[in-house]
MARNU-990078 format. One record per residue (C-alpha): residue number from 1; residue in three letters; y, z, x. Coordinates in nm, 4 decimals. Example, Ala and Ser with C-alpha at 12.3 -4.5 7.8 and 13.67 -1.06 7.14 Angstrom:
+-----+------+----------+----------+----------+
| pos | code |        y |        z |        x |
+-----+------+----------+----------+----------+
|   1 |  ala |  -0.4500 |   0.7800 |   1.2300 |
|   2 |  ser |  -0.1060 |   0.7140 |   1.3670 |
+-----+------+----------+----------+----------+
//
This chain:
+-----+------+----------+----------+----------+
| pos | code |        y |        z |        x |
+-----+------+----------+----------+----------+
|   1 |  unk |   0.0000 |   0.0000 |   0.0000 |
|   2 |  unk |   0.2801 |   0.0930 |   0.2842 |
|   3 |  unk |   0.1250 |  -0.2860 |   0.4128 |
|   4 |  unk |   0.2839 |  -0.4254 |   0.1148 |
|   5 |  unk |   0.5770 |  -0.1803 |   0.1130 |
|   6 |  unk |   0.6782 |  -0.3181 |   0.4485 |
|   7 |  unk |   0.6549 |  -0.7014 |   0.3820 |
|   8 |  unk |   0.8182 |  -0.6655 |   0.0780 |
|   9 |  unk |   1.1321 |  -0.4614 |   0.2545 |
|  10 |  unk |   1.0509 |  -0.7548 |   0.5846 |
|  11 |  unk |   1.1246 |  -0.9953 |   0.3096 |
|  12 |  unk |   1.4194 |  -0.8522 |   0.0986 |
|  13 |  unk |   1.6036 |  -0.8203 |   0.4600 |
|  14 |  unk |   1.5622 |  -1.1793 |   0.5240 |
|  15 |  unk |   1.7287 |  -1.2302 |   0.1904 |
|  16 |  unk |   1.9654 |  -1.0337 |   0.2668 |
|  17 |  unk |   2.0623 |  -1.2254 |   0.6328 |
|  18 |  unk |   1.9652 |  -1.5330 |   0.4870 |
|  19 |  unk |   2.2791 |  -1.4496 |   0.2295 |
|  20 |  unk |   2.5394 |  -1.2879 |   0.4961 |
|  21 |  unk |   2.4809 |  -1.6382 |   0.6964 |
|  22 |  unk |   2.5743 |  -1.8275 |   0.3926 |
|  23 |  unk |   2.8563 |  -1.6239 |   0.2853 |
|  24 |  unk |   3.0216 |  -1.6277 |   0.6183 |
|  25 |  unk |   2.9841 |  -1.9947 |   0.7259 |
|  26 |  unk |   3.2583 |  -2.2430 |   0.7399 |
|  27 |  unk |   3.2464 |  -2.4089 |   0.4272 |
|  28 |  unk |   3.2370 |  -2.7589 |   0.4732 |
|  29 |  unk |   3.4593 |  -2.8476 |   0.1888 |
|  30 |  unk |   3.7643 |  -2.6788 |   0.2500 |
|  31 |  unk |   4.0163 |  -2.8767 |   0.3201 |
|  32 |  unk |   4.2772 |  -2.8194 |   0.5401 |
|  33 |  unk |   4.6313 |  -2.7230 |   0.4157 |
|  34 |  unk |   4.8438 |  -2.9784 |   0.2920 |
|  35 |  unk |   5.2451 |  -3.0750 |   0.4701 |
|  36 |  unk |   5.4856 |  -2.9554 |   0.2420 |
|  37 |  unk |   5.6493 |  -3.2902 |   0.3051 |
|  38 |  unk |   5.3528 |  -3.5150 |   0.2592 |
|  39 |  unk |   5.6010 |  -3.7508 |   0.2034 |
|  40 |  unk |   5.8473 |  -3.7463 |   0.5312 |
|  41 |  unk |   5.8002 |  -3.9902 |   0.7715 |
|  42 |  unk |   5.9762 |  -3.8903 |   1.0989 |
|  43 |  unk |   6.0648 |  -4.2499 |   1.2575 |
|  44 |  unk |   6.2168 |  -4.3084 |   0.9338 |
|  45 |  unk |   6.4883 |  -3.9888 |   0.8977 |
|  46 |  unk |   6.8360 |  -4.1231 |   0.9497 |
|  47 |  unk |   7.0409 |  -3.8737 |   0.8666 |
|  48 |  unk |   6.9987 |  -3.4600 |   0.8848 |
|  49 |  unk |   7.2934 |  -3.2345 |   0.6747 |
|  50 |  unk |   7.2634 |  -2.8980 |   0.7522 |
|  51 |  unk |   7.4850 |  -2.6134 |   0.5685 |
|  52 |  unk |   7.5348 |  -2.2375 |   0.6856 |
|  53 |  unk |   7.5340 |  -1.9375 |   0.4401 |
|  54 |  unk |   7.8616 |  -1.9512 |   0.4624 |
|  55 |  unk |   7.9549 |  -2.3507 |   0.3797 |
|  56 |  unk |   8.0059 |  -2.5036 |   0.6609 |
|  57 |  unk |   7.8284 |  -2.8003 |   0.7280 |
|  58 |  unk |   7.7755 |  -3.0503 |   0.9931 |
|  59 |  unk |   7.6315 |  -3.3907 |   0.9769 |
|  60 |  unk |   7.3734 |  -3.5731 |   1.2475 |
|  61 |  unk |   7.3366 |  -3.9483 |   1.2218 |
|  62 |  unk |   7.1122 |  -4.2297 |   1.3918 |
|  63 |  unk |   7.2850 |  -4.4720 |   1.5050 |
|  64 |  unk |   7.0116 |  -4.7472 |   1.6705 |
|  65 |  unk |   6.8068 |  -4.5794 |   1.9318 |
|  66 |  unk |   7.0851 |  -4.2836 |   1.9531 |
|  67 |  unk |   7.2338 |  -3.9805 |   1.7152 |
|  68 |  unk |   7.5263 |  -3.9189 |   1.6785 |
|  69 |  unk |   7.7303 |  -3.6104 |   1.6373 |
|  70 |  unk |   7.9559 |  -3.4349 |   1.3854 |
|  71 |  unk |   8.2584 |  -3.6530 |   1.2372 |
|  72 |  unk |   8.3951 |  -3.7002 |   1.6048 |
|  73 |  unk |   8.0321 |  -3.9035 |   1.6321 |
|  74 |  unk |   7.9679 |  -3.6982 |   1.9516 |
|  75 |  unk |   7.6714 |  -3.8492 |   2.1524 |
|  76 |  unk |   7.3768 |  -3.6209 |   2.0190 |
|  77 |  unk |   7.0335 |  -3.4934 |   2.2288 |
|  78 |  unk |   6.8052 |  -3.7405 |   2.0390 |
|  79 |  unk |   6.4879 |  -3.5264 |   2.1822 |
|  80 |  unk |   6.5749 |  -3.2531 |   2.0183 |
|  81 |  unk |   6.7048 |  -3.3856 |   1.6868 |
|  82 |  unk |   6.4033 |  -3.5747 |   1.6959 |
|  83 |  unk |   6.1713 |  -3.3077 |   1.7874 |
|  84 |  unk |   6.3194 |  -3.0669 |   1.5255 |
|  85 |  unk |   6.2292 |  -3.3396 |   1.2421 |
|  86 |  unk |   5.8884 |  -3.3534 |   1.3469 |
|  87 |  unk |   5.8498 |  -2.9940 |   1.2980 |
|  88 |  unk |   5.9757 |  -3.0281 |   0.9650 |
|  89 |  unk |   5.7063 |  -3.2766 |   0.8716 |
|  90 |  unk |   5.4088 |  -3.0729 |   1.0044 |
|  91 |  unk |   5.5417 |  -2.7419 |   0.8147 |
|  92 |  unk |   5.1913 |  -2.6999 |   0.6293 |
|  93 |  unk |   5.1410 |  -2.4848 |   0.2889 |
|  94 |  unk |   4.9329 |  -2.2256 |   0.4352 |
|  95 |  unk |   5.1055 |  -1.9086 |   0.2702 |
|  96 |  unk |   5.2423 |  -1.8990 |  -0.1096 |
|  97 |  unk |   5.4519 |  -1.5962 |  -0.0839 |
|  98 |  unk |   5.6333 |  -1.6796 |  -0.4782 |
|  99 |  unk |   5.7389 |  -1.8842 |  -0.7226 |
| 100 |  unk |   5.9593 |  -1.6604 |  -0.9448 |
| 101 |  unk |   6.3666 |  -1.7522 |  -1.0004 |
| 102 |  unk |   6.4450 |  -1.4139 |  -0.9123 |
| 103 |  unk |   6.2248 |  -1.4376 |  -0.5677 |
| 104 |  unk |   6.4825 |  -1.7380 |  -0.4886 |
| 105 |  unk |   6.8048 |  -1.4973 |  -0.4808 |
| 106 |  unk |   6.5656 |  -1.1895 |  -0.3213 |
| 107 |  unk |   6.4396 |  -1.4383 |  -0.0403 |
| 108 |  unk |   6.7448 |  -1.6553 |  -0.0374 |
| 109 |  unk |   6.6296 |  -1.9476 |  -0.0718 |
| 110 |  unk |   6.8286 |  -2.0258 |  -0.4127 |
| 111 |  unk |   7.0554 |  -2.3530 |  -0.4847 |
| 112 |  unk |   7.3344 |  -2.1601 |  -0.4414 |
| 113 |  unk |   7.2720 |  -1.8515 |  -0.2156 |
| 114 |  unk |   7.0773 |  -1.9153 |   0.0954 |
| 115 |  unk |   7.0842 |  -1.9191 |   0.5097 |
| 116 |  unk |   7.0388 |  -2.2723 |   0.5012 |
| 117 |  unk |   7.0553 |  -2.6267 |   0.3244 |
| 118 |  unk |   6.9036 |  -2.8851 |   0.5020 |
| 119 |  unk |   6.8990 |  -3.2126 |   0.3430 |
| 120 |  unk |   6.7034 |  -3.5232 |   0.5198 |
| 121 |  unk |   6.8342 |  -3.9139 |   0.4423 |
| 122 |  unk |   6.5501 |  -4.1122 |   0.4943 |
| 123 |  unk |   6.5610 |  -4.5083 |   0.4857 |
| 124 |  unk |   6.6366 |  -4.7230 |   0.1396 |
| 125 |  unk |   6.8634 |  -4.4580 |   0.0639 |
| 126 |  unk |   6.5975 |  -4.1166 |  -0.0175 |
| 127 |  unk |   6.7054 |  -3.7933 |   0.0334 |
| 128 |  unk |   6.4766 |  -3.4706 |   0.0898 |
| 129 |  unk |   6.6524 |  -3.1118 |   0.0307 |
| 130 |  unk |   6.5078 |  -2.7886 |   0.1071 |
| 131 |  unk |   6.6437 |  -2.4664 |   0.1680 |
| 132 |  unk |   6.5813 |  -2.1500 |   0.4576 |
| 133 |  unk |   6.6105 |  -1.8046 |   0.3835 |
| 134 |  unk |   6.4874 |  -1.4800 |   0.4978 |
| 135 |  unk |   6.3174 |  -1.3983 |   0.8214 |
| 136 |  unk |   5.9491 |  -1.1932 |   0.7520 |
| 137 |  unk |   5.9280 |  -1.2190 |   1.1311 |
| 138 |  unk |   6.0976 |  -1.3673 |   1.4264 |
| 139 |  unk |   5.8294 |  -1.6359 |   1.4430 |
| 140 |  unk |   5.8417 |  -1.7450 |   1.0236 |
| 141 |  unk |   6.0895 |  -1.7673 |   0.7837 |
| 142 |  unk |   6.1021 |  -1.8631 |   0.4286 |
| 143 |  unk |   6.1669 |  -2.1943 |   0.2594 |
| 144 |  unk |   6.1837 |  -2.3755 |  -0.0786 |
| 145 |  unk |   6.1715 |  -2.7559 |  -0.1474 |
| 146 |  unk |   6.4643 |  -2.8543 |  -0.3918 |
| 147 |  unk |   6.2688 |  -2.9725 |  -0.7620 |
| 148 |  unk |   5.9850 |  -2.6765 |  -0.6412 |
| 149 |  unk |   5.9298 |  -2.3274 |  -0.7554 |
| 150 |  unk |   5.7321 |  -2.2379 |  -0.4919 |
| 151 |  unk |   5.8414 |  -2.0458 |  -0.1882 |
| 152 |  unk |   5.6256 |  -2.0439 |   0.1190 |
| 153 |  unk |   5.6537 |  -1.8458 |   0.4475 |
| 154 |  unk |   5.6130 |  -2.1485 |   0.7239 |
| 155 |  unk |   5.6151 |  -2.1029 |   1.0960 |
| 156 |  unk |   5.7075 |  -2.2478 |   1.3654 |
| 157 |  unk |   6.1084 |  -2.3030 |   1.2091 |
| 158 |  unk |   6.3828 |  -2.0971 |   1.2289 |
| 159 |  unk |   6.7486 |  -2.0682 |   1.0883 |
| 160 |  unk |   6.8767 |  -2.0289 |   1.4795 |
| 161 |  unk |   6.7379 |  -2.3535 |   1.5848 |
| 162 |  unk |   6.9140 |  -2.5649 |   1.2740 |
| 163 |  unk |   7.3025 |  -2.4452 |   1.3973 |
| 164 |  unk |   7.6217 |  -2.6128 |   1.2254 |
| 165 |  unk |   7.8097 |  -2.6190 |   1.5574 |
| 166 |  unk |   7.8772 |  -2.9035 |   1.7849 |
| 167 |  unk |   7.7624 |  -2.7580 |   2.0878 |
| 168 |  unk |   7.4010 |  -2.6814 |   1.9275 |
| 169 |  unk |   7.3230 |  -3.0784 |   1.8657 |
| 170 |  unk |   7.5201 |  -3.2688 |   2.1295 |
| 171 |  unk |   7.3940 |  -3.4398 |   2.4594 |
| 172 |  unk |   7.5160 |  -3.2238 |   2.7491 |
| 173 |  unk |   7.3620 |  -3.5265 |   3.0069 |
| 174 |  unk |   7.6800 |  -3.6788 |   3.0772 |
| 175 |  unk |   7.6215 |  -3.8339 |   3.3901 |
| 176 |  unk |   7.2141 |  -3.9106 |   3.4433 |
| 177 |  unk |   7.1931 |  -4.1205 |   3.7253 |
| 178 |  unk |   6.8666 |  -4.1341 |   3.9049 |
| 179 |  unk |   6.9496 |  -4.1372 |   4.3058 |
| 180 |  unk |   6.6921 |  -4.4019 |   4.4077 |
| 181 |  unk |   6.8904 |  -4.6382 |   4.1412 |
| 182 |  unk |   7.2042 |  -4.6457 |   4.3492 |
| 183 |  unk |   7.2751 |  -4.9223 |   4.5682 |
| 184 |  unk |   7.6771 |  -4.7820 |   4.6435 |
| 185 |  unk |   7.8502 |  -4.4689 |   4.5969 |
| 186 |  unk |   8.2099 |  -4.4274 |   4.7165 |
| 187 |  unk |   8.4505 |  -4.1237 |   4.6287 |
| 188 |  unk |   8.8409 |  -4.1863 |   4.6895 |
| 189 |  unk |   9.0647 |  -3.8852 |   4.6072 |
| 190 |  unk |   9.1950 |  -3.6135 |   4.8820 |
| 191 |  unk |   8.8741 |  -3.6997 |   5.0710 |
| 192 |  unk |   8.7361 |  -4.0920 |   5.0654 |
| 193 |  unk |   8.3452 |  -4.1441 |   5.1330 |
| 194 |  unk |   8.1859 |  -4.4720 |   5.1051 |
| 195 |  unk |   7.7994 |  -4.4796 |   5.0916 |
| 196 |  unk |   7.5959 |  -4.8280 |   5.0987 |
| 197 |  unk |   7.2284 |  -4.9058 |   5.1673 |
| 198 |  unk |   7.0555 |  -5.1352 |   5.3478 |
| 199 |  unk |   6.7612 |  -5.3797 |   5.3049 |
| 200 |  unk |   6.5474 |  -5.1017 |   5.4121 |
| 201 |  unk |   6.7203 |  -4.8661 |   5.1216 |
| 202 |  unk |   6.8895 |  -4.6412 |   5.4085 |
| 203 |  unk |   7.2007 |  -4.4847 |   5.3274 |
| 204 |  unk |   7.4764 |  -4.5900 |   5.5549 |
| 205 |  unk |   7.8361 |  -4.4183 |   5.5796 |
| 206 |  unk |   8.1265 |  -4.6095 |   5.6518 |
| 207 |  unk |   8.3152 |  -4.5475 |   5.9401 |
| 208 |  unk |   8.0343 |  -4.3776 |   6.1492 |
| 209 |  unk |   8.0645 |  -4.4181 |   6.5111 |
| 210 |  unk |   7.8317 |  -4.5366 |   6.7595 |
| 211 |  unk |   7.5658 |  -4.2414 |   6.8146 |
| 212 |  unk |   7.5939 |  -4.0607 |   6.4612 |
| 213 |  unk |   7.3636 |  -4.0627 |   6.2163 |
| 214 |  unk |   7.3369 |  -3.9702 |   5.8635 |
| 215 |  unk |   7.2833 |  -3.5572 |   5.8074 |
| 216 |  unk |   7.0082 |  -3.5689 |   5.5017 |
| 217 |  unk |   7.0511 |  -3.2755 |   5.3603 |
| 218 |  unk |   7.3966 |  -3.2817 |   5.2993 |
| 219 |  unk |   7.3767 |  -3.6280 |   5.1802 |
| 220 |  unk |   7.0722 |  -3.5787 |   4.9556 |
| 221 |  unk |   7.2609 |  -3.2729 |   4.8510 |
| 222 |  unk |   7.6311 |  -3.4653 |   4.7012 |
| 223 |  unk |   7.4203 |  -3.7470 |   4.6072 |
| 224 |  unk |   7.2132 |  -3.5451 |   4.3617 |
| 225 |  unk |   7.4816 |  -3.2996 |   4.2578 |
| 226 |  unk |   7.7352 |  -3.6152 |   4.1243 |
| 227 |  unk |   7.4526 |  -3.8413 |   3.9773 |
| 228 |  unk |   7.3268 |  -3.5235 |   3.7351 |
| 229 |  unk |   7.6523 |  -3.4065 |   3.5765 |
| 230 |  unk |   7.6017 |  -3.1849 |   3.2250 |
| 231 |  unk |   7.9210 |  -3.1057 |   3.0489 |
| 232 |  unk |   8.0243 |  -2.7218 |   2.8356 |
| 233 |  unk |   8.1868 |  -2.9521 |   2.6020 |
| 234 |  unk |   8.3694 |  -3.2908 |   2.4602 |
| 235 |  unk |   8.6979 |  -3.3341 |   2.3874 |
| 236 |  unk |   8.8137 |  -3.4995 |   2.0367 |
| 237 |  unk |   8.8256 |  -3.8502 |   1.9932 |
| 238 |  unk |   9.1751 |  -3.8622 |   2.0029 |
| 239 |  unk |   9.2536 |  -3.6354 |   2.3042 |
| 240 |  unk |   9.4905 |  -3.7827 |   2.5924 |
| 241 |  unk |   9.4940 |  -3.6603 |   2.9147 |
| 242 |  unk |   9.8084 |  -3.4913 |   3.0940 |
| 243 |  unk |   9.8483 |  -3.6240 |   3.4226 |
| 244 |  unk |   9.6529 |  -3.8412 |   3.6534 |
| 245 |  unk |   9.2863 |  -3.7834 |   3.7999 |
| 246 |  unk |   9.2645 |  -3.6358 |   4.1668 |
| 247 |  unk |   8.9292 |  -3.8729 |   4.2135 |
| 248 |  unk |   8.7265 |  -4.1055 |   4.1080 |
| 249 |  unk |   8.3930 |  -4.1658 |   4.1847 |
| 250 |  unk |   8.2009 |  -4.5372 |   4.1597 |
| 251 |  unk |   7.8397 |  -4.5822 |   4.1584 |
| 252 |  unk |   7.6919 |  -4.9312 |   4.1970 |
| 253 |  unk |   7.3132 |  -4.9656 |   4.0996 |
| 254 |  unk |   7.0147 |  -5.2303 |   4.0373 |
| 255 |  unk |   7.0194 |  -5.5262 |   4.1975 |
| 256 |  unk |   7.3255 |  -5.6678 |   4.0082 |
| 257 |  unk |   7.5344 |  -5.3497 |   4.0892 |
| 258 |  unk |   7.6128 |  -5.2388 |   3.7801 |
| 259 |  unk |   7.9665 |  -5.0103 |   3.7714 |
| 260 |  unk |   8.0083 |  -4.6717 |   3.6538 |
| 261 |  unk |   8.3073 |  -4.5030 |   3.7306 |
| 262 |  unk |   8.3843 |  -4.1343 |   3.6833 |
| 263 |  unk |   8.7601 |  -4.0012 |   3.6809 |
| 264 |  unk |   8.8065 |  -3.6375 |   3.7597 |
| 265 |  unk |   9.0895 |  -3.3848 |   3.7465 |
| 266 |  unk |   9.2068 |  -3.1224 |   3.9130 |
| 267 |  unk |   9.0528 |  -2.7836 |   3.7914 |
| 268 |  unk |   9.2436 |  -2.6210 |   3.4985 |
| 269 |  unk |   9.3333 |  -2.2485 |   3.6579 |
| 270 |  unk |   9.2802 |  -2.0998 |   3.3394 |
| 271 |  unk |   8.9866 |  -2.1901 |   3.2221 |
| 272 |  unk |   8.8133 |  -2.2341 |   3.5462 |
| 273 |  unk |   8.6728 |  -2.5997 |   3.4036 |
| 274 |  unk |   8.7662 |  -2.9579 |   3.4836 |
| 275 |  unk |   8.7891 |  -3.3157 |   3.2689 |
| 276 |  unk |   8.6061 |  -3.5649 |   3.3416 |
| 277 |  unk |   8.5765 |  -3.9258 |   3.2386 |
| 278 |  unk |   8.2943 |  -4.1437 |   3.2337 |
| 279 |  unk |   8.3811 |  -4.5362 |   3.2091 |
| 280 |  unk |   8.0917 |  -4.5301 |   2.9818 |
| 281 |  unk |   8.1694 |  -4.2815 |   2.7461 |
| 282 |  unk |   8.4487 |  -4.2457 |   2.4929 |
| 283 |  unk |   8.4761 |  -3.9129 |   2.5285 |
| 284 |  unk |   8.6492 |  -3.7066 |   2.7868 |
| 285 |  unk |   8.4399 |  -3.3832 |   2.8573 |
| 286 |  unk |   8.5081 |  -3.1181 |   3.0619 |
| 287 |  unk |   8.2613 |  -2.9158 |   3.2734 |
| 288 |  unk |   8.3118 |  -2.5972 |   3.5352 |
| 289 |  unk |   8.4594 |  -2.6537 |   3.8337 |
| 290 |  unk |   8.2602 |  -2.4990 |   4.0737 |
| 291 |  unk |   8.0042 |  -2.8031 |   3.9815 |
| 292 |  unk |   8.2117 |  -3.0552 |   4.1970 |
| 293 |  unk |   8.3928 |  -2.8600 |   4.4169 |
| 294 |  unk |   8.1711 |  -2.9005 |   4.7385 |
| 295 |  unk |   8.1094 |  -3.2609 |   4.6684 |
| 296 |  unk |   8.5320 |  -3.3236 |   4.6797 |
| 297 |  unk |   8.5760 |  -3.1147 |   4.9728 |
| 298 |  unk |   8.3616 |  -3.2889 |   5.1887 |
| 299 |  unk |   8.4545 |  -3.5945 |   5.3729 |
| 300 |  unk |   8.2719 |  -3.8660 |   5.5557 |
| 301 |  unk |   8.2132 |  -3.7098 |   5.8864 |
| 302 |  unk |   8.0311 |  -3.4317 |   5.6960 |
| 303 |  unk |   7.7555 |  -3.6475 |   5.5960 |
| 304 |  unk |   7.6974 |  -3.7533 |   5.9416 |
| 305 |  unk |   7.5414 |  -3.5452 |   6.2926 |
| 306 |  unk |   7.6217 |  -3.6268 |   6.6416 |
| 307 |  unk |   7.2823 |  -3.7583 |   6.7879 |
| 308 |  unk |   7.1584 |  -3.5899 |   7.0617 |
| 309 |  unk |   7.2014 |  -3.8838 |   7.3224 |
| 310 |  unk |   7.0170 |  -3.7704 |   7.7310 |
| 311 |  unk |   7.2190 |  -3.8372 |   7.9753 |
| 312 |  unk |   7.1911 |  -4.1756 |   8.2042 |
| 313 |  unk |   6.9476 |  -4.1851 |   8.4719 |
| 314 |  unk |   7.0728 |  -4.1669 |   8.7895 |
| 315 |  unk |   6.9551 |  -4.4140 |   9.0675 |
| 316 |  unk |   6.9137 |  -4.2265 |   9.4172 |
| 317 |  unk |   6.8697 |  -4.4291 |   9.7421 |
| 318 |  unk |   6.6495 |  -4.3890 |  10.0480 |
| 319 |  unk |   6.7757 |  -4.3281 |  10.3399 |
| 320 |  unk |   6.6058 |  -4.6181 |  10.6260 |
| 321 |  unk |   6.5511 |  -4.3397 |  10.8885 |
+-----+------+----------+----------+----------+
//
């Protein structure tokens, strides 16, 4: 009888795994969570709105390859505009947090009361609204699709990276020159320095004397620091200049030798920044001064070392004894 007992307590315990195993496996029909934009196409966004808590509003456009910035049409960072739509478009509905009118005021995420409006234009003239509002954690946040009750808590956006400032969307790259581009670089201004290169791509300075070369470093050094210029700011599209520019520098590159040419001016004593002018930019912008201070102090004998040179060999003659 305990025989039996124990193969019939063997088998309700294999019953029992057998049911544990089930009721834990992946199921292999759940499907995975579905984009709360199942309809936004990223390549296709050409226009983002975005408005604060508090009404104000700025507006980021595509303009061919490009964005554009604000209604000064600033140059904007097109990786990060870009890569901030793509996030939008992979925001999934994996949490349901509400779908009550009164949650909308509560989580702020109403038609009128919220921390932000976003509104995408997308191509033959459709527009996609949705709105930000509280923070659960510094990782989520919570949203509402305009036309939708529901809220969700999404991650992976945040009110902070969706500012209504200028400064928050704009390209900073102002000058992005890549150093094995250039074919010419000359600065005129207190100090003049004109750089060519060779057939054999060596840099050359003008005016060295017999038995200098060119010191590396310090070239490598003001080549690199003037061909990768970021800018604190633009000025408005309708901003003049007082005064004339204490330099300019020219860079010639590709085989054609394309020209660029930069205008600087003197530092502004208060502000400890300096304009700046690109020749292909619109916009003056202004950046700190300490940036391009060493390159203007230096002059073309700075660039250059004295080579070592042993002295001539002198001849000495036998005596015939």
């Amino acid at each position: 009888m305990n025989k039996t007992k124990n193969i019939g307590l063997f088998i309700l315990l294999l019953i029992q795994a057998g049911l544990i195993v089930y009721l834990y496996q992946p199921s292999a029909s759940a499907k995975p969570a579905a984009a709360i934009f199942a309809d936004l196409q990223p390549q296709k966004v050409n226009g983002i709105t975005i408005t604060d808590e508090n009404g104000k509003t700025i507006t980021l456009r595509r303009e061919g390859s490009g964005w554009l910035v604000g209604a000064d049409k600033f140059p904007g960072n097109g990786e990060k505009i870009e890569r901030i739509i793509k996030k939008i478009a992979a925001l999934k509905q994996t949490r349901l947090v509400a779908r009550s009118k009164g949650s909308r005021v509560r989580l702020k995420v109403g038609g009128e009361l919220f921390n932000r409006k976003i509104t995408l234009s997308v191509k033959a003239g459709n527009k996609l609204t949705f709105f930000l509002g509280t923070a659960p954690s510094s990782k989520s946040v919570h949203l509402r699709r305009e036309g939708d009750d529901n809220i969700y808590q999404v991650s992976g956006l945040s009110t902070w990276q969706l500012g209504v400032d200028n400064p928050s969307w704009w390209q900073t790259k102002y000058i992005d020159i890549k150093p094995e581009d250039l074919t010419a670089l000359s600065l005129k201004g207190k100090n003049n320095i004109e750089l060519s290169r060779d057939g054999k791509k060596v840099w050359q300075v003008a005016g060295a004397g017999v038995g200098q070369v060119v010191n590396k470093p310090r070239l490598n050094g003001f080549i690199s620091t003037v061909c990768a210029l970021d800018i604190t700011s633009y000025q408005a599209a309708d901003f003049k200049p007082q005064g004339k520019a204490a330099a300019t520098i020219t860079y010639k590159t590709g085989a054609e030798s394309k020209t660029l040419e930069l205008k600087i001016w003197p530092p502004n004593a208060k502000t400890s920044d300096q304009l700046i002018k690109s020749s292909a930019s619109k916009f003056y912008a202004r950046l700190p001064s300490y940036i391009l201070k060493e390159p203007l102090g230096l002059n073309s004998s700075d660039l250059l070392q004295n080579k070592k040179q042993k002295p001539p060999a002198t001849v000495t003659s036998k005596k015939k004894s």
